[in-house]
VEXGUDREN-221010 format. One record per residue: z, y, x of N, C-alpha, C in turn; residue in three letters. Coordinates in steps of 0.2 Angstrom, whole numbers, padded with zeros to 4 digits, always signed. Atoms other than C-alpha are relative to their C-alpha. Example, Ala and Ser with C-alpha at 12.3 -4.5 7.8 and 13.67 -1.06 7.14 Angstrom:
2
+0000-0006+0004+0039-0022+0062+0000+0006+0004ALA/-0001-0006-0004+0036-0005+0068+0003+0005-0004SER/
//
This chain:
291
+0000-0004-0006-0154+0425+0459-0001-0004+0006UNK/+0003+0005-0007-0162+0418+0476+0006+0003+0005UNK/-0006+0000-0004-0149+0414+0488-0005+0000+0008UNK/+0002-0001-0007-0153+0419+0507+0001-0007+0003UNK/+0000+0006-0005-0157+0405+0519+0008+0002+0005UNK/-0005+0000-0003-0141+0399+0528-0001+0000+0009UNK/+0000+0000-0007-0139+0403+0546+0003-0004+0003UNK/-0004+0006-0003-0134+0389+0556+0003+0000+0010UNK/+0000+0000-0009-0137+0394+0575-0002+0009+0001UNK/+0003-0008-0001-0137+0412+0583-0006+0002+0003UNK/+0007-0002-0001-0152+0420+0585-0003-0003+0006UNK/+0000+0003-0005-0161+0416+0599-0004+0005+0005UNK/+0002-0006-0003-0166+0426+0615-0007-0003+0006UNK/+0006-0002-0004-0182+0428+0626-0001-0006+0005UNK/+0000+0003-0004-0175+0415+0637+0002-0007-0001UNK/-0002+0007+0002-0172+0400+0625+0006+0000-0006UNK/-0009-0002+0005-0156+0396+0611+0006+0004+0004UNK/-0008-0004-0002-0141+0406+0615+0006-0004-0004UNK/-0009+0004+0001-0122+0396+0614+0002+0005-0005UNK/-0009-0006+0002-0109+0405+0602+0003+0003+0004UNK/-0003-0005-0003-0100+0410+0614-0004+0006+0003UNK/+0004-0007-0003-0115+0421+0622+0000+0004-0003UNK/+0003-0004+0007-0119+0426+0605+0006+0005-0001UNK/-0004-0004+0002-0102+0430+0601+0005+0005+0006UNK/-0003-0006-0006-0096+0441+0620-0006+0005+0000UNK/+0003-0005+0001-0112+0449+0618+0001+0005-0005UNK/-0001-0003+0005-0106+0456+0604+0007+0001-0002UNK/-0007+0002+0002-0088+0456+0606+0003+0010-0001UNK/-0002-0008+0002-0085+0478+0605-0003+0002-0004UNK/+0001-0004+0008-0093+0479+0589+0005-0002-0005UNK/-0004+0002+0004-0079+0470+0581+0006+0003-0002UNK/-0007-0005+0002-0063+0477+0572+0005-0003+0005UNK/-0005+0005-0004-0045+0471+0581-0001-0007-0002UNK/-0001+0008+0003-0043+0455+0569-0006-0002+0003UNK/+0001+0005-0001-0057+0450+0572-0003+0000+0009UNK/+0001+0001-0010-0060+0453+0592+0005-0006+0002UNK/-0004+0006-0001-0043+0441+0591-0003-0007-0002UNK/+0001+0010+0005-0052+0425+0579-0007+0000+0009UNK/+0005+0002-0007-0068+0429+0594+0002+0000+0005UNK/-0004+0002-0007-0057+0428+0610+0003-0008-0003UNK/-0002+0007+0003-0051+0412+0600-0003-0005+0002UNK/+0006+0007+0000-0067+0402+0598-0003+0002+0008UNK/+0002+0000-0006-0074+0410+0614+0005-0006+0006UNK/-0003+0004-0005-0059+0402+0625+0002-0009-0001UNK/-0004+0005+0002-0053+0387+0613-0008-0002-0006UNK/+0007+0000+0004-0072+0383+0608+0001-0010-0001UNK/+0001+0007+0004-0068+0362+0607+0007-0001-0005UNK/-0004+0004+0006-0053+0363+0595-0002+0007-0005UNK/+0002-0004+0007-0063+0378+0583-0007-0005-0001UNK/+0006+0005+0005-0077+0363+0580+0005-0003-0002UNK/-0004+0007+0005-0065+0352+0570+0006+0005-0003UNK/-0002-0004+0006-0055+0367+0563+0001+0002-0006UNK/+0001-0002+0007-0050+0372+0545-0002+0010+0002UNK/+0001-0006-0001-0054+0389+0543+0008+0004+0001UNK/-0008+0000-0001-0033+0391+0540+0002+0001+0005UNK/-0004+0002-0005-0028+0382+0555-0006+0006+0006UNK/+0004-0003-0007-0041+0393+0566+0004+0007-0003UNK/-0003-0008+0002-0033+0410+0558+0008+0001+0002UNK/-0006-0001-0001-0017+0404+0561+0000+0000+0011UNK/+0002-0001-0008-0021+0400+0580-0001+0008+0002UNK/+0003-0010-0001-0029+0419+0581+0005+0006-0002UNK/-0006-0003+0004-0013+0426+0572-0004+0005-0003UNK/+0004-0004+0004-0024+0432+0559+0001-0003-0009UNK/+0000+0004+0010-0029+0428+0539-0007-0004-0001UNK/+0004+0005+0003-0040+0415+0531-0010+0006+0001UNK/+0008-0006+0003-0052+0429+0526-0001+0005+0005UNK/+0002-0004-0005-0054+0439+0542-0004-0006+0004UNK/+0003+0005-0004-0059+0422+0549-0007-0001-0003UNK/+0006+0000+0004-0074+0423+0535-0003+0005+0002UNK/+0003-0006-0004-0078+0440+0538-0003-0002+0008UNK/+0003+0000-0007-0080+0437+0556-0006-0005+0001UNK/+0004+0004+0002-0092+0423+0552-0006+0004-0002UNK/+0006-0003+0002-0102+0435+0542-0001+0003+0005UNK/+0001-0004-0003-0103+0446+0552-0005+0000+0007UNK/+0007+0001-0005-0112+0437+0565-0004-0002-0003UNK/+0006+0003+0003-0123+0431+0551+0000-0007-0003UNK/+0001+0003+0004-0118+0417+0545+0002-0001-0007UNK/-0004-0002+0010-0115+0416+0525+0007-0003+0003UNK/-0007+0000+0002-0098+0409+0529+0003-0004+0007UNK/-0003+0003-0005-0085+0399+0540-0003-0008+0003UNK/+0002+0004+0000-0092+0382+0537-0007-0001+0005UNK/+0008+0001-0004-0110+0387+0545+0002+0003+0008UNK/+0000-0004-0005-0102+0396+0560+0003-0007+0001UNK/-0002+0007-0002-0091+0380+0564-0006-0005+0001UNK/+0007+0005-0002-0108+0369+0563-0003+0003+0007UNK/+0005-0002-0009-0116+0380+0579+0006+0000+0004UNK/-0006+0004-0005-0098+0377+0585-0001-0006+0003UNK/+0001+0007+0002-0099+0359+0584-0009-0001+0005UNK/+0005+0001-0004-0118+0360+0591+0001+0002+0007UNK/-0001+0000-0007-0113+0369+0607+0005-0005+0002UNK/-0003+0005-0001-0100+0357+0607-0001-0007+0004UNK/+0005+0005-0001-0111+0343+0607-0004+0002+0008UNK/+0002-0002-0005-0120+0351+0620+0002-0002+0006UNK/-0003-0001-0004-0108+0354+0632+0000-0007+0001UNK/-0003+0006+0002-0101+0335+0631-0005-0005+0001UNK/+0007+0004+0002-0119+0327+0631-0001+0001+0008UNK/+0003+0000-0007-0120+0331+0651+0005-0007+0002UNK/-0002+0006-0002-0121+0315+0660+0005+0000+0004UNK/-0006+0001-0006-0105+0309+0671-0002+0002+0005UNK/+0002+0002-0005-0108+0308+0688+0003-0007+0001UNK/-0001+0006-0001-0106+0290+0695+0008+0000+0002UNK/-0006+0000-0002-0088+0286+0695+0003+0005-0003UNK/-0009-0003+0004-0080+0300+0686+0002-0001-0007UNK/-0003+0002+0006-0076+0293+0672+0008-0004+0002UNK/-0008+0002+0000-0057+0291+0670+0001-0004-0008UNK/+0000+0004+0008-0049+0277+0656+0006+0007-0004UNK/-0004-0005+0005-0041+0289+0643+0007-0002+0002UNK/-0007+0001-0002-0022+0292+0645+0003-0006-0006UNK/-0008+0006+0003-0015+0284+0628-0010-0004-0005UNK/+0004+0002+0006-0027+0274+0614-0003+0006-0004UNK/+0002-0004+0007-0035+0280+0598+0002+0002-0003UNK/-0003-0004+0007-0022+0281+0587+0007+0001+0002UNK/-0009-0004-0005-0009+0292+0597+0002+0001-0004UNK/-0005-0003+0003+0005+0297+0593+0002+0007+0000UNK/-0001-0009-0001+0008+0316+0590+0001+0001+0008UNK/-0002-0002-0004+0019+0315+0604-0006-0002+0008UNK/+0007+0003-0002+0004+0306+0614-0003+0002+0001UNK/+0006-0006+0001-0009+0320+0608+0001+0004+0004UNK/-0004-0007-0002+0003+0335+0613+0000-0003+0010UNK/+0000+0002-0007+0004+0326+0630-0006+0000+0004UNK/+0006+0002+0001-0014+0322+0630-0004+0007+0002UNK/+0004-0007-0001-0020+0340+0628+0004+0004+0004UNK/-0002-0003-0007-0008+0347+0642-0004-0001+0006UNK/+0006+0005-0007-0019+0335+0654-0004+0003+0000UNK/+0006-0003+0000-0034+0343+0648+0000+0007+0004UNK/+0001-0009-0002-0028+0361+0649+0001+0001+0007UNK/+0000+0001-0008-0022+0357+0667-0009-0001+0003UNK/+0007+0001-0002-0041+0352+0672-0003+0006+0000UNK/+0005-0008+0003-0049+0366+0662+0001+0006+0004UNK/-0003-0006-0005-0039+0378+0670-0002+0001+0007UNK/+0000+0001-0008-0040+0371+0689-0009+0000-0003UNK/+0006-0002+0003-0061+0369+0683-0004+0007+0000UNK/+0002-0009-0001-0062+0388+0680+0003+0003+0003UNK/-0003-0004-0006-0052+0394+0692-0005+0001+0005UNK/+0005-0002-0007-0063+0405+0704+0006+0000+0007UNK/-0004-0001-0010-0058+0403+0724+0001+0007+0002UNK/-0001-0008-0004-0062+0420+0728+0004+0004-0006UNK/-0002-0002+0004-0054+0426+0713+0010-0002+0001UNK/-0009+0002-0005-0037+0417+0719+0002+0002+0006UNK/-0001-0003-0008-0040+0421+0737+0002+0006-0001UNK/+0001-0006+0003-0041+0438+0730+0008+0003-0003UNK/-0005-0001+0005-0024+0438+0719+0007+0000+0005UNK/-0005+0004-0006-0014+0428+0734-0001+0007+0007UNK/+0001-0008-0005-0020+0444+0748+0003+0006-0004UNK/-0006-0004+0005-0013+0456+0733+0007+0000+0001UNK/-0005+0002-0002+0002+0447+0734+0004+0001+0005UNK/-0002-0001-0009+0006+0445+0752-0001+0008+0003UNK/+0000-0006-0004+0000+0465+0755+0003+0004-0004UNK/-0005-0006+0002+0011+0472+0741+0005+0002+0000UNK/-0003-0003-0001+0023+0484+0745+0005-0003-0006UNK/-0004+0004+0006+0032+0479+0726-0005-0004-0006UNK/+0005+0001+0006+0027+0470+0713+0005+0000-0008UNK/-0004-0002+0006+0030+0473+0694-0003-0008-0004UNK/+0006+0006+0003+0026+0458+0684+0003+0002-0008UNK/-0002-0004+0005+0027+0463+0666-0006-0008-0005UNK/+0002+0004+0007+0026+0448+0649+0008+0001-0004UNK/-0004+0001+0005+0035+0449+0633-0001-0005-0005UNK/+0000+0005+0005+0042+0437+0620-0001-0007+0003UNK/+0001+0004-0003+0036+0420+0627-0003+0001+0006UNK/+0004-0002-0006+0027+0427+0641+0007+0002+0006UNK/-0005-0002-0003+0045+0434+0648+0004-0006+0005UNK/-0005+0005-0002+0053+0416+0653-0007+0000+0007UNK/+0004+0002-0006+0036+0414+0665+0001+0007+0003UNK/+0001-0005-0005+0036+0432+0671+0007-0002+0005UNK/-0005+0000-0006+0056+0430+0678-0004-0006+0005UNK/+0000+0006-0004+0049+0412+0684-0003+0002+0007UNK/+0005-0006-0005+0035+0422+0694+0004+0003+0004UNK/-0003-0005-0003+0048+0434+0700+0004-0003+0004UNK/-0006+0004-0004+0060+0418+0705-0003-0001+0006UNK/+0003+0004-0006+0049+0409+0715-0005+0006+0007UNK/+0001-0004-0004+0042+0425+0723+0003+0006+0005UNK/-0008-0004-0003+0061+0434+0727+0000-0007+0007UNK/+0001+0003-0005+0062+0416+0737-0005+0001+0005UNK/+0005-0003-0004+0048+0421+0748+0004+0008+0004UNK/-0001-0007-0001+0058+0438+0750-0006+0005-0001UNK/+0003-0003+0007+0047+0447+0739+0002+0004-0003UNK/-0002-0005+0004+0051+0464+0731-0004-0001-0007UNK/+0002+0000+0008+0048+0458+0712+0002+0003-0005UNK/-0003-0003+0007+0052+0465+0694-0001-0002-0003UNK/+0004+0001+0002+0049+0461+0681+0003+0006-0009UNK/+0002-0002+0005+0046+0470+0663+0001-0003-0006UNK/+0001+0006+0003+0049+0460+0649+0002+0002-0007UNK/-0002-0003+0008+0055+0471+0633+0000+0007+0000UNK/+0001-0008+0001+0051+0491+0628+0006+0001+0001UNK/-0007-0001-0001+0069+0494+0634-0002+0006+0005UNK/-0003-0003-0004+0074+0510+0643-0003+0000+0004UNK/+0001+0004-0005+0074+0500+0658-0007-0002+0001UNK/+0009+0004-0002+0057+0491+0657-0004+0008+0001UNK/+0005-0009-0001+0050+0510+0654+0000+0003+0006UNK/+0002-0004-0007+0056+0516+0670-0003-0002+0004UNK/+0002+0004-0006+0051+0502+0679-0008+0001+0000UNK/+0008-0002+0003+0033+0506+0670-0002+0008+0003UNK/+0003-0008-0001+0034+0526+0674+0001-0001+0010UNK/-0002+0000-0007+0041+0521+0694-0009-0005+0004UNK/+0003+0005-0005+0023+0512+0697-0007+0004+0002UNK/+0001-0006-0004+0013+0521+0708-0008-0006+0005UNK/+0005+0003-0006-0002+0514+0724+0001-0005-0001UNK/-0003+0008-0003+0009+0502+0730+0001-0003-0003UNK/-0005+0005+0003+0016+0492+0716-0007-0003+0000UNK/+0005+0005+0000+0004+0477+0714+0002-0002-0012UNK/-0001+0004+0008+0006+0474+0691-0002-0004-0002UNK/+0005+0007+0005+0002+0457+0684+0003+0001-0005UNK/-0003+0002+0008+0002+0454+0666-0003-0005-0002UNK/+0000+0007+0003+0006+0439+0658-0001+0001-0006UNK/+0004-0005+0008-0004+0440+0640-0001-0009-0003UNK/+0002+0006+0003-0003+0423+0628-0005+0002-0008UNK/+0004-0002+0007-0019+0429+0613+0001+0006-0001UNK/+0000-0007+0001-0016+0446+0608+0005+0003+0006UNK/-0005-0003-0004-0008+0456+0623+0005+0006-0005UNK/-0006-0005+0001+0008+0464+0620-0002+0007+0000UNK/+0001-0006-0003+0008+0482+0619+0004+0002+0006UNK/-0005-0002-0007+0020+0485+0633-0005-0002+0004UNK/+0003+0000-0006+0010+0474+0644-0009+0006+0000UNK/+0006-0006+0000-0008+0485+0640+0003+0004+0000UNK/-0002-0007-0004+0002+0500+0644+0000-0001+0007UNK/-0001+0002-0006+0006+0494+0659-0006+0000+0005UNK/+0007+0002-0001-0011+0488+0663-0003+0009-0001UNK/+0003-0007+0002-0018+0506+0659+0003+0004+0004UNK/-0005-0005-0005-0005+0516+0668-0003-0004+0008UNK/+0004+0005-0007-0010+0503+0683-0006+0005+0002UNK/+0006-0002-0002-0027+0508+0684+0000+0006-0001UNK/+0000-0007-0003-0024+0526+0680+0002+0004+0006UNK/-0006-0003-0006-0010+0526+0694-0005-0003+0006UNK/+0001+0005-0006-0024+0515+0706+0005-0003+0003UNK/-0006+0003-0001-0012+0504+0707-0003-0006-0001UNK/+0006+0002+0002-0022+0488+0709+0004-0008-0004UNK/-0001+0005+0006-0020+0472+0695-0001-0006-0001UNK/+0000+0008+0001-0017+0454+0692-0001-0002-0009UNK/-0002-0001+0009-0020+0448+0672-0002-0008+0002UNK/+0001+0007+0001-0016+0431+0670+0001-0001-0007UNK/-0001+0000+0006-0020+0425+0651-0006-0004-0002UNK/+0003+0004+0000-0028+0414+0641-0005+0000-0006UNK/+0004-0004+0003-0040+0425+0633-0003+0003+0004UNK/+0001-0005-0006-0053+0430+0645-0003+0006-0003UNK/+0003-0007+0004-0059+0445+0633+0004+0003-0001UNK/-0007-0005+0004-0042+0451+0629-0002+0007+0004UNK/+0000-0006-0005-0040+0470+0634+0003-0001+0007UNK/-0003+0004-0005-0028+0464+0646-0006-0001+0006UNK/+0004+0002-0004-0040+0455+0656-0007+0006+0003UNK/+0007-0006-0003-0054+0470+0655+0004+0006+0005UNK/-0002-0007-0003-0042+0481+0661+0002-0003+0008UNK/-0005+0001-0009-0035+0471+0679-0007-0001+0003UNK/+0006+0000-0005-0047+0471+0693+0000-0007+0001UNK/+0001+0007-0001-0043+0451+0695+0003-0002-0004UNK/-0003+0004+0003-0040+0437+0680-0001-0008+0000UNK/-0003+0007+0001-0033+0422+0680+0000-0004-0006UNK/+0001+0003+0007-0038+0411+0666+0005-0006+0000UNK/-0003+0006+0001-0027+0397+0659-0001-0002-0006UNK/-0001+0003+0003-0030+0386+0647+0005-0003-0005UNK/-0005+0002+0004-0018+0383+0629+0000-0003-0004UNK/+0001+0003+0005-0023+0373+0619+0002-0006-0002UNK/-0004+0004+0003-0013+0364+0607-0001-0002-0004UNK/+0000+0003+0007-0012+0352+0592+0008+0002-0004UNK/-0008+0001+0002+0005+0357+0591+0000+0009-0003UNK/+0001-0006+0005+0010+0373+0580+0003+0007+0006UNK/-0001-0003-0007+0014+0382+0599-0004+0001+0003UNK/+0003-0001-0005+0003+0387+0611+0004-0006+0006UNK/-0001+0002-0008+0003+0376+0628+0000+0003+0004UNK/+0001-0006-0006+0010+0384+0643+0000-0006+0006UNK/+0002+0004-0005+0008+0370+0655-0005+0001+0003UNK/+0002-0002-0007-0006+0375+0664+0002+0008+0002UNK/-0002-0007-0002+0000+0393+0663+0007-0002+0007UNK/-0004+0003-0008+0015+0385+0676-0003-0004+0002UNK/+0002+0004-0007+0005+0376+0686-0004+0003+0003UNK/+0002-0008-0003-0005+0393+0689+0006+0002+0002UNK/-0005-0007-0004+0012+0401+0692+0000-0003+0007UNK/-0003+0002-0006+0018+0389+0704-0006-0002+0007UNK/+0005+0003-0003+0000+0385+0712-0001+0008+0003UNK/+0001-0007-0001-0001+0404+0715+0006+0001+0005UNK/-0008-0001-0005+0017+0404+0723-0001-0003+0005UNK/-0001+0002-0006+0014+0391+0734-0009+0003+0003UNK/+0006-0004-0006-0003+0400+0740+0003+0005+0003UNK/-0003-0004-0004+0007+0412+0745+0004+0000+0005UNK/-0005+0007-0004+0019+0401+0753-0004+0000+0007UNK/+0003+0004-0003+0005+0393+0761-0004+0004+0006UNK/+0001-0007-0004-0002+0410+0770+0004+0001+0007UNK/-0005+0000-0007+0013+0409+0782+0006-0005+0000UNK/-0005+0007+0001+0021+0391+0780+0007+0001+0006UNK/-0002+0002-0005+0030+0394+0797+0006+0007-0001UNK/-0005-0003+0001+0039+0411+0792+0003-0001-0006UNK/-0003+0001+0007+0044+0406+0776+0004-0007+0000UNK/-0004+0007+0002+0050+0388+0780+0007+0000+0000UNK/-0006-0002+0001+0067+0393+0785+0004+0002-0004UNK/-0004-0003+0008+0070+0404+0771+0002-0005-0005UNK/-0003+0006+0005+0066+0388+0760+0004-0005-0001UNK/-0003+0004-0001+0076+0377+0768+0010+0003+0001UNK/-0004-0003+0000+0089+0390+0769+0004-0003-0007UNK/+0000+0000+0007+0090+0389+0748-0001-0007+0001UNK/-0002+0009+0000+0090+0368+0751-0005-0003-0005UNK/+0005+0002+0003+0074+0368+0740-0006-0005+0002UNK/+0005+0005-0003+0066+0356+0750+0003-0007+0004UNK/
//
């Protein structure tokens, strides 16, 4: 039986080769859930799915081995191994633009780090990444929300929950009417059915959004209620649904997500708001001995 030629690169458009990631957002509403999760994966976490097992990327995407193949086919290539190759090429790519003079930094540790070395290693990056893709008017934008919201709800669950009160702390110091949301409780519910014009909703989203929080997000935007999605999946629903997202950067070697640029979005975001009125706000801070 004659075997089909192997697809190595996706198609290419009118106006030159096209990246994986193009290839794969252009096409990211014709996929089922599973694999809308593995393409929000490679799309945002595109230098640690070139050196990937097919395994360890299904486990990243909270998915299975064989939905990671599937989604492979699906954009055409016979399997995982040929979709990782045009990985690995855009890869190359990216990485192949020349320095400018002078920014090259000496690496933090050697060649042959030590786990705990790597995991340090790849925090640094995801700070960079983060700050790097951060849009100005996009922040400016978040930080004006902020400062003209009558309340705000801030709604994460499961690990997202420990940064949403954090958000909620350093924004009560401010004197700030915050909330926050953080498990289908009762309680959470009401604070969900009480949100209206005025409340300003962020949602904090690590890979697949909670359903709590895309409720929340949906009700928002039915209620015109206007929205923050901070997460680190710019394709998530989540992010489709908020009028402004915040992307952060997670990428790990370790069997956890990293949230370290996730807090130093939060607090970078707190002290913009800070920063807006340093002069009414200073006494407050120094009231609390925080400084």
């Amino acid at each position: 039986m004659k075997r089909s030629a192997t697809t190595t690169a996706p198609p290419p458009t009118e106006a030159g080769p096209q990246s994986l990631s193009t290839y794969i957002q252009a096409r990211f509403d014709e996929f089922s859930r599973s694999q809308k999760d593995v393409a929000q994966y490679i799309v945002d976490h595109l230098d640690e799915v070139a050196f990937q097992t097919a395994e360890e990327l299904a486990r990243r995407a909270n998915t299975s081995s064989s939905t990671v193949v599937r989604f492979s086919q699906a954009l055409g290539f016979e399997g995982y191994p040929e979709l990782q190759a045009s990985a690995r090429e855009e890869y190359r790519r990216k990485h192949a633009q020349p320095a400018a003079p002078g920014d090259e930094a000496a690496p933090l540790f050697s060649l042959d780090q030590s786990p705990f070395e790597t995991a340090l290693s790849a925090d640094h990056v995801n700070v960079e990444e983060t700050a790097r893709k951060a849009s100005r008017s996009d922040v400016e934008a978040a930080i004006k929300m902020v400062v003209g919201a009558e309340k705000i709800l801030i709604v994460g669950t499961d690990q997202m929950a420990f940064f949403a009160s954090y958000l909620r702390h350093l924004l009560m110091l401010l004197d700030l009417r915050a909330e926050v949301a953080a498990s289908p409780s009762q309680e959470a519910l009401g604070r969900l059915g009480r949100i209206d014009s005025e409340t300003l909703v962020i949602g904090l989203s690590a890979g697949r959004p909670h359903p709590l929080v895309t409720r929340a997000m949906k009700l928002a935007r039915h209620r015109r209620a206007p929205t923050i999605a901070i997460t680190d999946a710019t394709l998530s629903e989540v992010a489709k649904l908020a009028q402004i997202r915040l992307y952060y950067s997670s990428n790990s070697p370790a069997y956890v997500r990293s949230h370290s640029a996730l807090l130093s979005l939060i607090q970078a975001l707190a002290y913009g708001v800070y920063a807006r009125d340093e002069t009414q706000y200073e006494e407050r801070i120094k009231a609390f001995r925080l400084k």
